[in-house]
VEXDREN-2710 file (C-alpha; in Angstrom, 1 decimal):
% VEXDREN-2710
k/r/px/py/pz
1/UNK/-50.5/54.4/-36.8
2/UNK/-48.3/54.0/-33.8
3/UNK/-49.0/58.0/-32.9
4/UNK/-52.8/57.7/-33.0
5/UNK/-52.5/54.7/-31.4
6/UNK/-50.9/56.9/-28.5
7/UNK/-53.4/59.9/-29.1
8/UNK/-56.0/56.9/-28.6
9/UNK/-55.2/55.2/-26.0
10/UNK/-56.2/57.9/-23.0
11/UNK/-59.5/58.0/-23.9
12/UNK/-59.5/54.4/-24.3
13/UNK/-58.2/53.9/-21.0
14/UNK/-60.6/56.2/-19.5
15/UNK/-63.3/54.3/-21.4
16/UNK/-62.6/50.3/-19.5
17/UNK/-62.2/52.4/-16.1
18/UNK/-65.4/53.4/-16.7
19/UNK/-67.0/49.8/-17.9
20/UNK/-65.4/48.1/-15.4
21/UNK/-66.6/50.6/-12.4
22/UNK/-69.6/49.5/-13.7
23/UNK/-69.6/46.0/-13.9
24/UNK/-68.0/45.9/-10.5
25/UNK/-71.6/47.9/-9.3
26/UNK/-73.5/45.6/-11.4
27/UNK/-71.8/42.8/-9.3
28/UNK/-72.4/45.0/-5.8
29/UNK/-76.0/45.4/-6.8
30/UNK/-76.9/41.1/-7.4
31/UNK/-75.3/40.1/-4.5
32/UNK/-77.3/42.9/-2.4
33/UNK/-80.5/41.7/-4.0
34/UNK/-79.7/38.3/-2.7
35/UNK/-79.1/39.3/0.6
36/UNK/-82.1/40.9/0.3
37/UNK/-83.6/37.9/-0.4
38/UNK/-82.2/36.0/2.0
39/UNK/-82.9/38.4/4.7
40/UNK/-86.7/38.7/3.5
41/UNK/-87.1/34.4/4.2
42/UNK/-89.3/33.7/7.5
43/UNK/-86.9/33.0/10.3
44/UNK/-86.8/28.8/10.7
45/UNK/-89.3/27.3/13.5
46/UNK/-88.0/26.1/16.4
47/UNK/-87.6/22.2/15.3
48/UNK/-85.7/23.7/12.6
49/UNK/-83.4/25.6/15.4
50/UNK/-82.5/22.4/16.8
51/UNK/-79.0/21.6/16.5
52/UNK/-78.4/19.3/13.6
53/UNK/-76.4/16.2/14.5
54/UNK/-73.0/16.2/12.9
55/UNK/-73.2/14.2/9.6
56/UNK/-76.7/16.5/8.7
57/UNK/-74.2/19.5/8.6
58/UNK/-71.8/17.6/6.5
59/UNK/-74.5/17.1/4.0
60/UNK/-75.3/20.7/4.2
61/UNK/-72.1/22.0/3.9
62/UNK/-71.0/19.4/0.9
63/UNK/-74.3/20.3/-1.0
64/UNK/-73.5/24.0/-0.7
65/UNK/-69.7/23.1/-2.0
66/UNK/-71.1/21.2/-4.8
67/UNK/-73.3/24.3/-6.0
68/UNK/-70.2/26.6/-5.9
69/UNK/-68.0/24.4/-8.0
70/UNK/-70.9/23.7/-10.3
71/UNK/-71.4/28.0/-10.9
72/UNK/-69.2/29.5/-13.4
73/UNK/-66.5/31.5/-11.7
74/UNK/-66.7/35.2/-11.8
75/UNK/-64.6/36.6/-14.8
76/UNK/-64.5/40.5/-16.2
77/UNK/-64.8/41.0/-19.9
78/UNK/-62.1/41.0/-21.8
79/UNK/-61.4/44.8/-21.8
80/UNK/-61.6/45.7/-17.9
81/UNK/-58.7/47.1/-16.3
82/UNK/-59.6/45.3/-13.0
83/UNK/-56.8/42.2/-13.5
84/UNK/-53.9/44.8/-14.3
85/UNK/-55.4/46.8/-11.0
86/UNK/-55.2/43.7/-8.7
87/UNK/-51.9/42.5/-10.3
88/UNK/-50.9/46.4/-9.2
89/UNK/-51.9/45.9/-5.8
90/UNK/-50.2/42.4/-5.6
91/UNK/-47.5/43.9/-7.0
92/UNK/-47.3/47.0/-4.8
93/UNK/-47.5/44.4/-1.6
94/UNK/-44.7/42.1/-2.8
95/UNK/-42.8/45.4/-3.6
96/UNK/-42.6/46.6/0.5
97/UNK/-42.6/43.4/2.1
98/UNK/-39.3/42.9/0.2
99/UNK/-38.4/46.3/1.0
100/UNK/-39.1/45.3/5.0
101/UNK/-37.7/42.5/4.3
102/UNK/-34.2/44.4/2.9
103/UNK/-34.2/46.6/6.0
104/UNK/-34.3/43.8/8.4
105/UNK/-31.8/42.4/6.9
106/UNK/-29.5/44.6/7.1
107/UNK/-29.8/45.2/10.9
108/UNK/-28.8/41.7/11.1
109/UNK/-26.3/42.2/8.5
110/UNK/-25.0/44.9/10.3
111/UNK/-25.2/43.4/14.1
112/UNK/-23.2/40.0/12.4
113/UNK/-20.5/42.3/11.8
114/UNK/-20.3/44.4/14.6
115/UNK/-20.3/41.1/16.6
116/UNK/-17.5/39.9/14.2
117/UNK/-15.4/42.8/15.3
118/UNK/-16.2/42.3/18.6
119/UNK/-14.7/38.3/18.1
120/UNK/-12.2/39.2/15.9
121/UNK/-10.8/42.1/18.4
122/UNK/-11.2/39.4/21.5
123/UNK/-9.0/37.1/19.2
124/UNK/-6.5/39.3/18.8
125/UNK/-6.4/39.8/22.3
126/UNK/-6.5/36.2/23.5
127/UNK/-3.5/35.6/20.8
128/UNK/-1.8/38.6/22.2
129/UNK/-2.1/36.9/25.7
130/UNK/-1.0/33.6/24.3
131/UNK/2.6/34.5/22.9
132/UNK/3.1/36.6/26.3
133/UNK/2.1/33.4/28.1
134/UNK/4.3/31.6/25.8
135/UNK/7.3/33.6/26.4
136/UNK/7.2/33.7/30.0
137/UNK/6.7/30.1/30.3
138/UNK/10.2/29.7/28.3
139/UNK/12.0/32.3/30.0
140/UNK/10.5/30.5/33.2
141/UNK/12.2/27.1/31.7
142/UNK/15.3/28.5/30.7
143/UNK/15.7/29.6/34.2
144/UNK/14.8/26.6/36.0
145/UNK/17.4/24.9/33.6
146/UNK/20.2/27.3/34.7
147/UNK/19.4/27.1/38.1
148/UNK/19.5/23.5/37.8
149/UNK/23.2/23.6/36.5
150/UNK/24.1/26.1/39.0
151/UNK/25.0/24.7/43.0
152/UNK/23.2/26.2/46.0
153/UNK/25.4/28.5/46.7
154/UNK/25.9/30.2/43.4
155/UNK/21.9/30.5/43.2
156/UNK/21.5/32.2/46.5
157/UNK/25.1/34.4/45.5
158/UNK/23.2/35.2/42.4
159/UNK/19.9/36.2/44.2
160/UNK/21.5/38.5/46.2
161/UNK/22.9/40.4/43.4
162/UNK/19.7/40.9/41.9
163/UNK/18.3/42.0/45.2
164/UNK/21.3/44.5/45.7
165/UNK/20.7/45.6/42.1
166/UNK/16.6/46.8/42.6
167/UNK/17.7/47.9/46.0
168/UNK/20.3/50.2/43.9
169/UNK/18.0/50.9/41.4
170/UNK/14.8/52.1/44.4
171/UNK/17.8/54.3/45.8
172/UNK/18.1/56.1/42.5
173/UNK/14.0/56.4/41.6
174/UNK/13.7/57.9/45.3
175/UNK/16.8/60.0/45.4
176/UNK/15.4/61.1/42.0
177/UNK/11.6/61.3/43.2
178/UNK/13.1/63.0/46.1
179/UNK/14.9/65.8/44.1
180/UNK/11.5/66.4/41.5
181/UNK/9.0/66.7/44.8
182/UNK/11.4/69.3/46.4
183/UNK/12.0/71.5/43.1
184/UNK/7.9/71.3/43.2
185/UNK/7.8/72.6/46.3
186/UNK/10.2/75.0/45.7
187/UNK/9.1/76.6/42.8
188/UNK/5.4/76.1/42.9
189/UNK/4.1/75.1/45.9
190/UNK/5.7/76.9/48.6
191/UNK/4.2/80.2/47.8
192/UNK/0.5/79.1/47.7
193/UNK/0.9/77.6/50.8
194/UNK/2.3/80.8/52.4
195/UNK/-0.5/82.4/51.3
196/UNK/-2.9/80.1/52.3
197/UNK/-1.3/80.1/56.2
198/UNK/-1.9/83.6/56.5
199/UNK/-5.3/83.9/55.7
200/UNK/-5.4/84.2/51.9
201/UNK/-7.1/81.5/49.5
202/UNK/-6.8/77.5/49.5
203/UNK/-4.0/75.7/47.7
204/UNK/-5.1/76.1/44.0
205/UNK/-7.7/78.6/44.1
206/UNK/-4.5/81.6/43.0
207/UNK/-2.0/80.7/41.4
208/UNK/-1.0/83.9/39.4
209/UNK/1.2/86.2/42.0
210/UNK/4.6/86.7/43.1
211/UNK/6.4/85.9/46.3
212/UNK/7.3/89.1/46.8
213/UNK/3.0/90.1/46.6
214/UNK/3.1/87.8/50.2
215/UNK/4.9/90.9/51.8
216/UNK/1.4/92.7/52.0
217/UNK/-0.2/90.2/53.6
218/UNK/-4.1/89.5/53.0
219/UNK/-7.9/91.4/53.6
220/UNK/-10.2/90.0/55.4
221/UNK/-12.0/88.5/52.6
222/UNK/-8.8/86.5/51.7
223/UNK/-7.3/89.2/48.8
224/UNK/-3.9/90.4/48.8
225/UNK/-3.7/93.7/50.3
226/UNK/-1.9/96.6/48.0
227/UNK/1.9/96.5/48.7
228/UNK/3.3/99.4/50.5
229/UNK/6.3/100.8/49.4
230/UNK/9.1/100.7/52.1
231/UNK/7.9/97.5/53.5
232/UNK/9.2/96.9/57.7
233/UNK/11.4/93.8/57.0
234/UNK/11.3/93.5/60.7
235/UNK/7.6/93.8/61.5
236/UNK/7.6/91.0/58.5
237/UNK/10.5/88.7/60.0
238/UNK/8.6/88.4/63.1
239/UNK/5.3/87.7/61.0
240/UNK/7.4/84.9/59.6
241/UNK/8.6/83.5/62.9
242/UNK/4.9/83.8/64.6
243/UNK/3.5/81.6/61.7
244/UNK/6.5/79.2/61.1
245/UNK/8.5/79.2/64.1
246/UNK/12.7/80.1/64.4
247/UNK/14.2/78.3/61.1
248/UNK/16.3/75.0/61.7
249/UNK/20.0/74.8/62.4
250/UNK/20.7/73.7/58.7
251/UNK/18.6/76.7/57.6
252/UNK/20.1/79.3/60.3
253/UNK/22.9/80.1/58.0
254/UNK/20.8/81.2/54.9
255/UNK/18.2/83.1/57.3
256/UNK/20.7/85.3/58.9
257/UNK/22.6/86.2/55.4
258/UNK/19.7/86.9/53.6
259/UNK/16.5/86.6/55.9
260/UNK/13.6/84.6/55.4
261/UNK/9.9/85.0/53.2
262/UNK/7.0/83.6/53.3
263/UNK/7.7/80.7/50.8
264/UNK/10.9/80.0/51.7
265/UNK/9.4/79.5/55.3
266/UNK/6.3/77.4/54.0
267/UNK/8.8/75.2/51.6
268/UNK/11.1/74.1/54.8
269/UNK/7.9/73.3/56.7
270/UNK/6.8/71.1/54.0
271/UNK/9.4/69.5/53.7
272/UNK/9.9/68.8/57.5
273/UNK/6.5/67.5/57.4
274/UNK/7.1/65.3/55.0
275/UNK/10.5/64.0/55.7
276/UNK/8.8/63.0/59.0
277/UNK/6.0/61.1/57.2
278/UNK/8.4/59.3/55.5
279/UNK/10.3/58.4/58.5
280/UNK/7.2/57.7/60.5
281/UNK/5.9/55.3/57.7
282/UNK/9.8/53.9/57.4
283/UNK/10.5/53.3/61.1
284/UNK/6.7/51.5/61.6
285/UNK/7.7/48.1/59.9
286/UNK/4.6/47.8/58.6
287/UNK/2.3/48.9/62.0
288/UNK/0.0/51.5/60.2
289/UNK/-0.7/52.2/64.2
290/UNK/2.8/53.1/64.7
291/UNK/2.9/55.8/61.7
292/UNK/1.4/58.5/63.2
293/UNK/3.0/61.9/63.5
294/UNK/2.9/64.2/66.1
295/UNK/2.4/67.9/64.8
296/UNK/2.4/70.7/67.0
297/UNK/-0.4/72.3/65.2
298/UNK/-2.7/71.8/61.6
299/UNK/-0.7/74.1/59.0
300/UNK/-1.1/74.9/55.4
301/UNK/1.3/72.2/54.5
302/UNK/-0.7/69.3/56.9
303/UNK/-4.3/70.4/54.8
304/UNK/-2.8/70.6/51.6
305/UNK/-1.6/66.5/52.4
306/UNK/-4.7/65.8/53.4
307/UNK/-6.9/67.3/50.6
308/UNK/-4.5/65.5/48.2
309/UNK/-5.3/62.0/49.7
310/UNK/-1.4/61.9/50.5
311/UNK/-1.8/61.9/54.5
312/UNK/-4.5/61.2/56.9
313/UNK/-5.3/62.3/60.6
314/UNK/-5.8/59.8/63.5
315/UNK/-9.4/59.2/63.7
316/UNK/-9.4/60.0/67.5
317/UNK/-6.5/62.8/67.5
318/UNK/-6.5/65.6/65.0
319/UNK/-2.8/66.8/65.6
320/UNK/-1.7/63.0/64.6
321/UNK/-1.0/62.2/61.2
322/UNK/0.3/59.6/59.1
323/UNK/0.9/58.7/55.3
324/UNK/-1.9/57.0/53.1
325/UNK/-0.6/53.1/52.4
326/UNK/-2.1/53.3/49.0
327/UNK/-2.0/49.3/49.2
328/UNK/-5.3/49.5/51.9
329/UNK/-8.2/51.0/51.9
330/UNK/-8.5/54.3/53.3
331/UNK/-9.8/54.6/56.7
332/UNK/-13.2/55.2/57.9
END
């Protein structure tokens, strides 16, 4: 029984679609005869178009209620599919207005938490802030309390150790800093500035050739020329001494044993250069005015200092110059 029910029921199905597309046309078809009707009525006279006073509509509008509830309410037969289609469509709207419904949701969901991170991250923070507060404010008790025990004298005895131990300690970091910024030079710097003095590219721009490629000098166009074999050590020492000038006393001794190149020469005029920055910037006592160093002319080494934001020139005299305090603001 249950498998012709299920053979059956297709046809059956196919059969109420069918009834009920009818009925709902029988339906269509009265209420366009009525309209009909209505339409086909002569069109009120002009007492009738009147406005009615307020309690006439009342009584119209009552009387028409009164006919509707007294009218049996439209119901389909028994077998029409019509309730399980609207129940479908009521169901298919409930269905994605919960679905919107999910999905907005969860953007809310998900900004609550992000913002929970957010808080939770800023607490951390803040409690991170607190112990360090916390411990400084007892270290800063624990000192006031020894200071308290200790006289005058012993306070400013042991200030003055402290001071002679950072000024210790800065003697060190600059004798170190000092060491590191000359083994740059030395090694890495010196030979790019060379080539960059006598005519070849800017600091940076080659990096990959020898000191001993300087010997050949540079092209026009800034490329190092082939070298020559037999290369006139004289015709190069005077190159040298054109470019950098006669080497310093302390340097005389190396020159004449083993004779200067190009880097070596670059490397002592950095270093001079620097050396009297640092003096310059030393001996002011804080008068920016009074930092300025005379150079005899702009090198290699003075462009490199500039271009690196180290140095700057006097903004009325170009062969001036004077370290950046990189506590201000650099000059206009």
């Amino acid at each position: 029984m249950e498998d012709a029910f299920d053979s059956e029921s297709p046809e059956l199905h196919e059969s109420q679609v069918r009834d009920t597309i009818a009925e709902l046309e029988d339906r269509i078809r009265e209420h366009e005869v009525a309209l009909a009707k209505l339409r086909a009525q002569p069109p009120p006279s002009r007492k009738a178009q009147q406005p009615a006073s307020p309690v006439a509509s009342l009584e119209v509008m009552t009387e028409a209620y009164d006919n509707l509830a007294a009218q049996a309410p439209y119901l389909p037969f028994p077998d029409s599919v019509l309730p399980a289609l609207l129940a479908l469509q009521k169901t298919h709207e409930t269905v994605e207005d919960t679905r919107a419904h999910l999905t907005m949701h969860a953007d809310l969901v998900e900004q609550a938490k992000k913002r929970l991170r957010a808080e939770q991250t800023g607490l951390k923070d803040n409690q991170a802030l607190n112990q360090s507060l916390q411990r400084r404010i007892r270290t800063l008790k624990d000192d006031i309390a020894n200071q308290m025990e200790l006289s005058p004298d012993d306070v400013a005895r042991e200030r003055i150790s402290e001071l002679k131990q950072k000024s210790k300690s800065y003697d060190r970091e600059t004798s170190k800093l000092l060491r590191s910024m000359k083994k740059f030079i030395d090694e890495h710097l010196a030979a790019m500035l060379a080539a960059e003095e006598m005519g070849g590219p800017v600091v940076g721009d080659m990096v990959d050739f020898e000191t001993d490629d300087l010997a050949a000098g540079f092209n026009a166009q800034g490329r190092l020329k082939k070298a020559k074999d037999g290369t006139n050590q004289d015709k190069r020492q005077r190159r040298i001494d054109e470019i950098w000038g006669q080497p310093q006393e302390d340097e005389s001794r190396d020159a004449a044993t083993s004779g200067r190149d190009e880097a070596t020469a670059a490397a002592a005029d950095m270093r001079e250069l620097t050396e009297a920055l640092l003096n310059g910037l030393a001996q002011s006592e804080g008068d920016y005015s009074a930092a300025y160093v005379q150079i005899p002319r702009e090198t290699a080494a003075a462009r490199f200092l500039i271009r690196s934001k180290v140095a700057q020139f006097h903004p009325k005299d170009a062969m001036r110059l004077r370290l950046i305090d990189f506590g201000r603001e650099l000059d206009d």
